[in-house]
C-alpha positions as CSV (number, residue, x, y, z in Angstrom):
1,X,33.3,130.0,34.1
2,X,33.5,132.5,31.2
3,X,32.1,131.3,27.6
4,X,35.6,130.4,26.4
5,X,35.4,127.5,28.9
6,X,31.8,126.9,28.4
7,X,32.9,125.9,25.2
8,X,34.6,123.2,26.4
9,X,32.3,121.5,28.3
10,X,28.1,120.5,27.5
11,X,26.3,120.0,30.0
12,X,24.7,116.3,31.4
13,X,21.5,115.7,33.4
14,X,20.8,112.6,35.7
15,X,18.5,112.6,38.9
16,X,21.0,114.5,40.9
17,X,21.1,117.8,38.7
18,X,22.7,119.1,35.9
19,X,26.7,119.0,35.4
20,X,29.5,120.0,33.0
21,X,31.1,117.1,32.0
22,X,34.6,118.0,29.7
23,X,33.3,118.2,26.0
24,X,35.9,115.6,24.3
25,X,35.4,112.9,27.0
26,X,33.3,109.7,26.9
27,X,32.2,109.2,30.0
28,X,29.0,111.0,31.1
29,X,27.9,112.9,34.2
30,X,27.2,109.7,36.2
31,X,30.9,108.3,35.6
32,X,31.9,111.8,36.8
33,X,30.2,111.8,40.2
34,X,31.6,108.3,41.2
35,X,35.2,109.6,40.5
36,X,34.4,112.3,42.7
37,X,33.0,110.6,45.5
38,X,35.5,107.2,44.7
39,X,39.2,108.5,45.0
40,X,39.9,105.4,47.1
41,X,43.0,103.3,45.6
42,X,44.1,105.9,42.9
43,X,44.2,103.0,40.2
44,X,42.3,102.5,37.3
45,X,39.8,99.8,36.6
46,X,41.3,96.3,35.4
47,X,41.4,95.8,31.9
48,X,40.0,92.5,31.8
49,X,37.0,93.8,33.6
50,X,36.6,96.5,30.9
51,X,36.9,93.7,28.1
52,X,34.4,92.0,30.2
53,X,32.0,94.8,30.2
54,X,32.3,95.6,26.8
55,X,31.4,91.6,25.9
56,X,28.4,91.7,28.0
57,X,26.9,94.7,25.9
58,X,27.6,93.6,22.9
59,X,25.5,90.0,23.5
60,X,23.1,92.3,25.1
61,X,22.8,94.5,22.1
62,X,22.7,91.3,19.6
63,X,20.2,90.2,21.5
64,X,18.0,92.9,22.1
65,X,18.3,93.6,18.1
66,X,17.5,89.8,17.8
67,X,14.5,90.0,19.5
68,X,12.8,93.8,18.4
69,X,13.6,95.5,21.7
70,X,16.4,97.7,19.9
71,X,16.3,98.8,16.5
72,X,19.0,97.8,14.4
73,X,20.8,100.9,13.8
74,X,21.6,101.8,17.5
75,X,22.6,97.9,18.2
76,X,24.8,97.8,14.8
77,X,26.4,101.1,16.3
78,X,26.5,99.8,20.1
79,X,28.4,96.7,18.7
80,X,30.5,98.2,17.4
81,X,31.4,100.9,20.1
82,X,32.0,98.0,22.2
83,X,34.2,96.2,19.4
84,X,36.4,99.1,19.5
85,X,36.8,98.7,23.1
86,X,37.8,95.3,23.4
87,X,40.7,97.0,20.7
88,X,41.8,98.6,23.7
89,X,40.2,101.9,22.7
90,X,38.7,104.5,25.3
91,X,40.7,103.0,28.2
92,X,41.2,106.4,29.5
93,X,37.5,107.2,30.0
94,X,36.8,104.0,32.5
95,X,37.4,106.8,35.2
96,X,35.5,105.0,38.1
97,X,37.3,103.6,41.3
98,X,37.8,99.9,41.6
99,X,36.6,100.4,45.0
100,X,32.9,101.9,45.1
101,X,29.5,102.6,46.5
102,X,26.6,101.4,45.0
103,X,27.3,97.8,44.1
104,X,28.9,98.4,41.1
105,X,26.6,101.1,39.6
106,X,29.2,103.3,38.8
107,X,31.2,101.2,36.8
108,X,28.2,99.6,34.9
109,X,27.3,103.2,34.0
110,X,31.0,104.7,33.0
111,X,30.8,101.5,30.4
112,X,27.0,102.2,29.2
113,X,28.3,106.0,29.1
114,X,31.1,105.4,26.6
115,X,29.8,103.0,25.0
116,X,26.1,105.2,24.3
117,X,28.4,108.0,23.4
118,X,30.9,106.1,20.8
119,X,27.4,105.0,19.4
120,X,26.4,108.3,19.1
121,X,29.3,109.3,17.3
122,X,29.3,106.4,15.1
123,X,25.8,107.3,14.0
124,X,27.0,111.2,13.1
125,X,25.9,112.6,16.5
126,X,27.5,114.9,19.2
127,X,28.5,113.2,22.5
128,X,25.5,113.8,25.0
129,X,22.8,114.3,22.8
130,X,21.4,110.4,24.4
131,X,18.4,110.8,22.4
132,X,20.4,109.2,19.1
133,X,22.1,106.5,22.0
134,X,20.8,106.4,25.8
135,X,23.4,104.8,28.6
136,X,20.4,103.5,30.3
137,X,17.3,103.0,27.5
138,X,19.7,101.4,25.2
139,X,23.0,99.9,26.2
140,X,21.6,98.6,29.5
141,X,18.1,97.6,27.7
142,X,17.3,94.3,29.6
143,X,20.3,94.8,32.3
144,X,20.8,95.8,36.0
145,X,24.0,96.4,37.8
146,X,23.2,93.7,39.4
147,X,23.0,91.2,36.8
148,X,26.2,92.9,34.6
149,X,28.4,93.2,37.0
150,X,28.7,89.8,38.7
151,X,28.8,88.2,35.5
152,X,31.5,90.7,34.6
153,X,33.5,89.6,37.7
154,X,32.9,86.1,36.6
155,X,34.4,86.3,33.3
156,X,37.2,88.2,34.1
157,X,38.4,86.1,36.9
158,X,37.9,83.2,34.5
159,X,39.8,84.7,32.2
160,X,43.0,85.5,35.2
161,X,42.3,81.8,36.3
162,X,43.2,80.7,32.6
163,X,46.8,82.9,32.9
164,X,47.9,81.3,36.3
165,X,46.9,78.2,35.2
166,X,49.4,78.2,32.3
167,X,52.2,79.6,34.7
168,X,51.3,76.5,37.4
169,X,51.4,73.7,34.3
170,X,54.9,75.2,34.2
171,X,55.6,75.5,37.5
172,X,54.8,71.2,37.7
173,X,57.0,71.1,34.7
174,X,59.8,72.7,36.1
175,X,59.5,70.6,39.7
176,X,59.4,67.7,37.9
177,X,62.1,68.1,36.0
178,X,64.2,68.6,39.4
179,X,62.6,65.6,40.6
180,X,63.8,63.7,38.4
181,X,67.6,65.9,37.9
182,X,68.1,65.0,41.8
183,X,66.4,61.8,42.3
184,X,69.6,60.4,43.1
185,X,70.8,62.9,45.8
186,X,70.7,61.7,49.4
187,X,69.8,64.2,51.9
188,X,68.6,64.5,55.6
189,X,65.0,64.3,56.1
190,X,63.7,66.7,58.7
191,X,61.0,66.8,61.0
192,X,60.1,69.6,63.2
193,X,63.1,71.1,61.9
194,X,65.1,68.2,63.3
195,X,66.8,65.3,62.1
196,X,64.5,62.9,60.6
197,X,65.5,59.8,58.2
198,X,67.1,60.2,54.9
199,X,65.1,61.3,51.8
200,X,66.2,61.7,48.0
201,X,66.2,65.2,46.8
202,X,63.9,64.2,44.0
203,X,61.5,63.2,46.3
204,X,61.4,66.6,47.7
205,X,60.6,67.9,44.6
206,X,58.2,65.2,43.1
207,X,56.2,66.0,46.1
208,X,56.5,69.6,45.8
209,X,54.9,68.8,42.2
210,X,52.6,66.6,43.3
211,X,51.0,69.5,45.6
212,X,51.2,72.0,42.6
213,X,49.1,69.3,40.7
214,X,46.5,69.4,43.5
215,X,46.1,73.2,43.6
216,X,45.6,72.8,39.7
217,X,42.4,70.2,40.1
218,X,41.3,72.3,43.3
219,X,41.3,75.7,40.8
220,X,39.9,73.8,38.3
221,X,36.8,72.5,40.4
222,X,36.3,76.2,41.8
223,X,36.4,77.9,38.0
224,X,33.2,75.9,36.9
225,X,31.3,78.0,39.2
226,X,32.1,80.9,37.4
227,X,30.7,79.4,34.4
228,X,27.4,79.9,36.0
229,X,25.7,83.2,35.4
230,X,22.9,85.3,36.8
231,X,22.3,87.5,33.2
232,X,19.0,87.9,32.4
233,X,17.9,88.6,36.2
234,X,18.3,91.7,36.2
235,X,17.8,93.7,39.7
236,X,16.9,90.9,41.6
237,X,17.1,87.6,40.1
238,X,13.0,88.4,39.0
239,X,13.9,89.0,35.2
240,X,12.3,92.7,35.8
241,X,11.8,94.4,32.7
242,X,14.0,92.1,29.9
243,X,11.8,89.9,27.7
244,X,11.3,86.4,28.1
245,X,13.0,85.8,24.9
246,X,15.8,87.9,26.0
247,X,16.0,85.9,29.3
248,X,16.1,82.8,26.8
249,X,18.8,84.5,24.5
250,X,21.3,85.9,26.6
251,X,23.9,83.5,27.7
252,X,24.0,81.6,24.6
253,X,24.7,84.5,22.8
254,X,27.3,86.1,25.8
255,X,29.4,82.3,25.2
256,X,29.4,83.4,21.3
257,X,31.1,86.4,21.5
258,X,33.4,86.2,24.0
259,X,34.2,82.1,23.0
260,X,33.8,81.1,26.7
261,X,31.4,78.3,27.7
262,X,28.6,80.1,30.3
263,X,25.1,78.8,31.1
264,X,22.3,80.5,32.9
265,X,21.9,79.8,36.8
266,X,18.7,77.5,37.5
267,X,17.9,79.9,40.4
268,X,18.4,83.5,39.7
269,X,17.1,85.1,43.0
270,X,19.9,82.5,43.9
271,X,22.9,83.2,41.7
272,X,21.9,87.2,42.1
273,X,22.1,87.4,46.2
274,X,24.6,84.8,47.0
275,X,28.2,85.0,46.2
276,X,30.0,82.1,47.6
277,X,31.2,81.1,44.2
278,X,34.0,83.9,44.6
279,X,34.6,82.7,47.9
280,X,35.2,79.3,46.6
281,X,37.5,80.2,44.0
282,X,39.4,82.5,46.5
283,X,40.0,79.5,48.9
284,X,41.4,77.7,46.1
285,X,44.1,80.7,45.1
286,X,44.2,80.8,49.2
287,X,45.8,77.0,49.2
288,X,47.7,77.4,46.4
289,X,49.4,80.6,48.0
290,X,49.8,78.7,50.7
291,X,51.4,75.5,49.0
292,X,54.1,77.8,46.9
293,X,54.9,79.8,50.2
294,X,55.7,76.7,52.1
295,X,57.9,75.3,49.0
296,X,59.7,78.8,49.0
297,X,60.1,78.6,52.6
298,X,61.8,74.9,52.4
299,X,63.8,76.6,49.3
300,X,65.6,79.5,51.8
301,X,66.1,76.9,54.4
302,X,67.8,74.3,52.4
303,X,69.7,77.1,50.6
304,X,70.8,78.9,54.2
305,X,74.4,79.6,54.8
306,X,76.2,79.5,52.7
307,X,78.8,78.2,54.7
308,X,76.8,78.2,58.2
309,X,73.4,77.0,57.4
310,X,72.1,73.8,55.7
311,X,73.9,75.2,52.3
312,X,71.9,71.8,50.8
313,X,70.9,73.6,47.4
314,X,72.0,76.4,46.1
315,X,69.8,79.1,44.0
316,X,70.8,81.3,40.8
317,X,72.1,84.5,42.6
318,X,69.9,87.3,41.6
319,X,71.2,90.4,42.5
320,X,73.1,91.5,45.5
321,X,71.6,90.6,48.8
322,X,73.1,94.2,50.8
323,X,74.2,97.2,50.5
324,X,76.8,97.0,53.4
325,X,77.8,93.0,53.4
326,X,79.7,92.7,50.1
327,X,78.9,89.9,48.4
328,X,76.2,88.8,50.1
329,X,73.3,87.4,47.8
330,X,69.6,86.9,49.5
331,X,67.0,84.2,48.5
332,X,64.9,87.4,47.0
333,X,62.6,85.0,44.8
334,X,61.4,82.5,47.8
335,X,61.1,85.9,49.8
336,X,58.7,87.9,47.3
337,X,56.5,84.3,46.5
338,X,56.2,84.2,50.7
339,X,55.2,88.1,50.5
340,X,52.8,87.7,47.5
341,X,50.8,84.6,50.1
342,X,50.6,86.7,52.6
343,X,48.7,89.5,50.8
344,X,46.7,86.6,48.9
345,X,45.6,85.3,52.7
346,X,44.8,88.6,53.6
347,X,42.7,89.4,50.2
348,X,40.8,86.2,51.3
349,X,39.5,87.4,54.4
350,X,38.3,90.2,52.7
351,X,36.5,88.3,49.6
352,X,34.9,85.8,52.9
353,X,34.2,88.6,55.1
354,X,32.7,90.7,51.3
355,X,30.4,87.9,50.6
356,X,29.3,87.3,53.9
357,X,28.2,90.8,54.6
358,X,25.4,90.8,51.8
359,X,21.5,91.3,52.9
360,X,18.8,90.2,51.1
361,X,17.9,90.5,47.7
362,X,22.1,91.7,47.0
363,X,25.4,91.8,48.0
364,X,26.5,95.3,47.4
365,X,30.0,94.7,48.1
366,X,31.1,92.8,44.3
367,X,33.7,95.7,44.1
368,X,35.7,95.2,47.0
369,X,35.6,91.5,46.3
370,X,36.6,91.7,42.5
371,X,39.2,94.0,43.7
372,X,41.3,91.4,45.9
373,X,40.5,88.8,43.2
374,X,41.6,90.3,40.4
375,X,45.0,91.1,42.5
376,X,45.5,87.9,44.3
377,X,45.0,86.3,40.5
378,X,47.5,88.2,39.1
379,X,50.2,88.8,41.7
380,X,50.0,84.8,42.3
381,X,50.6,84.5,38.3
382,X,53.6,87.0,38.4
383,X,54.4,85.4,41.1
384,X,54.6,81.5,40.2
385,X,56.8,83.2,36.3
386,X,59.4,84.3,38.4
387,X,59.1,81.7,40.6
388,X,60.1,79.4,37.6
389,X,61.9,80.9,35.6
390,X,64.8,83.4,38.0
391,X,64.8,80.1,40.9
392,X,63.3,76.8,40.1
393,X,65.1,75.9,37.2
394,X,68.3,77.4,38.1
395,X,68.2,75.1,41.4
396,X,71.8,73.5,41.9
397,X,72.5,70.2,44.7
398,X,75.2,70.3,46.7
399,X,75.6,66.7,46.6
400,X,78.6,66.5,48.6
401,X,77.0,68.7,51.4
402,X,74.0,66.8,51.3
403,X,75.9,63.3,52.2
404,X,77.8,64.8,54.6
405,X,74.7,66.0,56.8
406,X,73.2,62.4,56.1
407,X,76.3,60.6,57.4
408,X,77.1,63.1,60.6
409,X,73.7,62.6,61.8
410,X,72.1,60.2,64.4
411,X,69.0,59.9,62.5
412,X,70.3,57.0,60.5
413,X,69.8,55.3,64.0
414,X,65.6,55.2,62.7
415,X,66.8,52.3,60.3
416,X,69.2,50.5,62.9
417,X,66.2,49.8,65.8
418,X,64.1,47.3,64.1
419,X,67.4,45.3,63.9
420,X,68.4,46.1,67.9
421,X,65.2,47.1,69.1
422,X,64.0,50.4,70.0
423,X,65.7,51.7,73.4
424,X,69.0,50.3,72.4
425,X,68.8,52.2,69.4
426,X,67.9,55.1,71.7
427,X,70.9,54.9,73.9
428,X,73.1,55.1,71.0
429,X,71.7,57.6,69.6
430,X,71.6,60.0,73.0
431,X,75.9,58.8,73.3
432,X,76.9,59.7,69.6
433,X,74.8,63.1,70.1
434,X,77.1,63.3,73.3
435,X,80.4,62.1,72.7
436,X,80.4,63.7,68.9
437,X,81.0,59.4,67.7
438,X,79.6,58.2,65.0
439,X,76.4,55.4,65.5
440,X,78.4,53.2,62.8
441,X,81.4,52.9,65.4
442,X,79.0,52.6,68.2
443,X,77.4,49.5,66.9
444,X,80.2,48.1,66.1
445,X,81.8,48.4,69.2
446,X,78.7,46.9,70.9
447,X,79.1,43.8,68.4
448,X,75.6,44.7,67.7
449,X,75.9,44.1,64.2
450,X,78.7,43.4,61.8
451,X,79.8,45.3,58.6
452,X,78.1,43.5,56.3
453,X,74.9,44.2,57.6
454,X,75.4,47.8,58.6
455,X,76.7,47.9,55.4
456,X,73.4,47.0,54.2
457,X,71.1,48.6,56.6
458,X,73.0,52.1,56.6
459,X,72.9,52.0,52.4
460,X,71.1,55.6,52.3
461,X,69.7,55.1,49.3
462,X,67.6,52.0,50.5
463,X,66.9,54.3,53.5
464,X,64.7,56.5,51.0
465,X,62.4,53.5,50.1
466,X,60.5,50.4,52.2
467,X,62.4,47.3,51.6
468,X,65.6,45.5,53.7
469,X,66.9,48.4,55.7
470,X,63.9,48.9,57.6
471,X,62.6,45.2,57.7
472,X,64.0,44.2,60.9
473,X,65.6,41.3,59.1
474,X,68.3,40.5,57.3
């Protein structure tokens, strides 16, 4: 390198040697080794976790000022560094993998990196001259890895959880206003994807919301173990090298400045080896996937045909469904909400498998697992908004289709047999299935019962709740 590129560069020190790191940049030699050893996914770090980061050393630097362990000039000028940040400033210099060695080590030190050298700026210095500002002496005074960057993954998962939250509320809304938009349209319930009894189309959907409404509680329940944080334990849960009043100080003042409710963990050794919490909030995304991918499943099959399939619903027409059927138009939303569940179930394994694999004091694995939570999050949010808003409330009966199916099947026969006893009932149901006749006209024929009270028992609309047509008497 000749000295016109020297120029360009200054030169960093850490235990592995001495590098050139690009002169305008704000991430130091450290940051620059892990992207060089972590080109694993090709994408850049979440934002949230960035914001996350940037929250933790600010409290961190409050604190440490609060209590004498940093002087007031440096934690005024880290504060503000990391105020900048959370502006969405210095984005670009969060260089590090999402996937990486080292338990999260090289993202911690790409944020105490920028962060020392906006500091150093801020206080009239040259980036890399970490005597004014040091990544490690200064904005990681009191920290570990290991105590940043689980309560990082914490807070930003919170914060996901809070998005897909709002887009489920609306998702209930939206299924509950078709609930109650169909509740009078009788069609053919199914079972084992045959003929069952007759249900109501709002009932369908009311019970579609009602399992929405569960995942919501379940998430809920799940999200107040991320409230619980290991800050102030640094490597190992032992408090190593942060003051007692710091160890005191920290959470409170981490709630403060990012305005989220946190409290300490009872057991640090605990809350610093053991990450089951992430496992338990994954399982509740898991079920939710799950739930919307079985809704979007009864969605294409109720929608099938149009003209040879159940055709019971139709959904808003999206975009065209091939490029050499004309006019053919696929259920693409249904179809990319089943997609998005599969990847969530898979990103589950992952998280289990991530959590389970941890020895000892630490779990060095927190990036894989904030990786596939951070993605299952958001993809499920993204998901569930187009879920809502480009099929769910476009959803349009086809009433007439639906009473047709209801009154062409045998499985009206369910409400006949407490009135003619079971293996009567099952005769007539095997002849109309072969002979193509109705069961009306076969009980009637058979003298079994007379109009009036088939007229009553086969009244589909009683058929949907408990009351005469089932009673076995009339």
């Amino acid at each position: 390198m000749d000295k016109m590129q020297k120029k360009d560069y200054r030169v960093e020190k850490d235990s592995i040697g001495a590098k050139d790191v690009p002169e305008g940049v704000y991430y130091g030699v450290q940051s620059l080794r892990a992207a060089e050893n972590f080109h694993i996914t090709g994408l850049n770090m979440h934002p949230e976790i960035i914001n996350s980061l940037a929250y933790i050393k600010k409290a961190a630097a409050m604190t440490n000022c609060e209590i004498g362990t940093l002087d007031k000039r440096r934690a005024d000028a880290i504060i503000e560094a990391c105020g900048e940040i959370l502006k969405g400033r210095f984005r670009a210099d969060f260089i590090v993998d999402p996937i990486q060695g080292g338990a999260g080590t090289s993202l911690n030190m790409n944020a105490n990196e920028v962060i020392a050298n906006r500091a150093i700026e801020i206080l009239g210095g040259q980036k890399g001259n970490y005597v004014l500002v040091n990544p490690n002496d200064h904005v990681n005074c009191g920290q570990s890895t290991n105590d940043v960057i689980p309560t990082a993954g914490k807070m930003t998962s919170l914060r996901l959880l809070k998005k897909l939250k709002t887009e489920l509320l609306r998702l209930h809304k939206a299924l509950s206003d078709k609930a109650r938009e169909f509740d009078h349209v009788i069609k053919m319930g199914r079972t084992q994807m045959q003929d069952a009894v007759p249900i109501r189309l709002g009932q369908e959907f009311r019970a579609y919301a009602s399992a929405i409404m569960r995942d919501i509680r379940r998430m809920d329940k799940a999200m107040e173990e991320m409230r619980v944080l290991n800050m102030g334990g640094t490597a190992i849960g032992t408090g190593i090298n942060a003051d007692e009043s710091y160890l005191q100080r920290i959470v409170p003042n981490l709630s403060k400045v990012s305005n989220m409710d946190f409290e300490q963990a009872a057991d640090l050794i605990d809350a610093t080896q053991n990450l089951d919490p992430f496992v338990a909030v994954s399982g509740a995304i898991k079920a939710c996937a799950v739930t919307l991918s079985k809704i979007a499943n009864d969605l294409r099959l109720m929608s099938s045909g149009p003209r040879t399939g159940f055709g019971e619903i139709v959904l808003p027409a999206k975009q065209n469904g091939s490029s050499i059927m004309p006019g053919k138009v696929n259920p693409v939303i249904p179809e990319v909400v089943n997609q998005v569940a599969f990847n969530i179930i898979g990103n589950d394994v992952t998280i289990t498998m991530a959590a389970e694999a941890g020895q000892l004091e630490l779990n060095a694995f927190e990036p894989i697992i904030f990786y596939c939570m951070f993605q299952s999050i958001d993809t499920l949010a993204y998901a569930v908004q187009t879920f809502v808003d480009n099929c769910i409330t476009g959803i349009i009966a086809n009433e007439k289709r639906c009473r047709e199916l209801v009154e062409n099947s045998v499985g009206i026969i369910t409400a006949i047999s407490p009135h003619v006893g079971y293996q009567k009932a099952a005769d007539i149901a095997k002849e109309a299935v072969k002979t193509g006749e109705s069961v009306r006209a076969l009980i009637l024929r058979d003298k079994l019962l007379n109009e009036t009270e088939l007229d009553l028992i086969l009244d589909t609309m009683n058929m949907t709740k408990p009351g005469i047509a089932g009673s076995g008497t009339l």
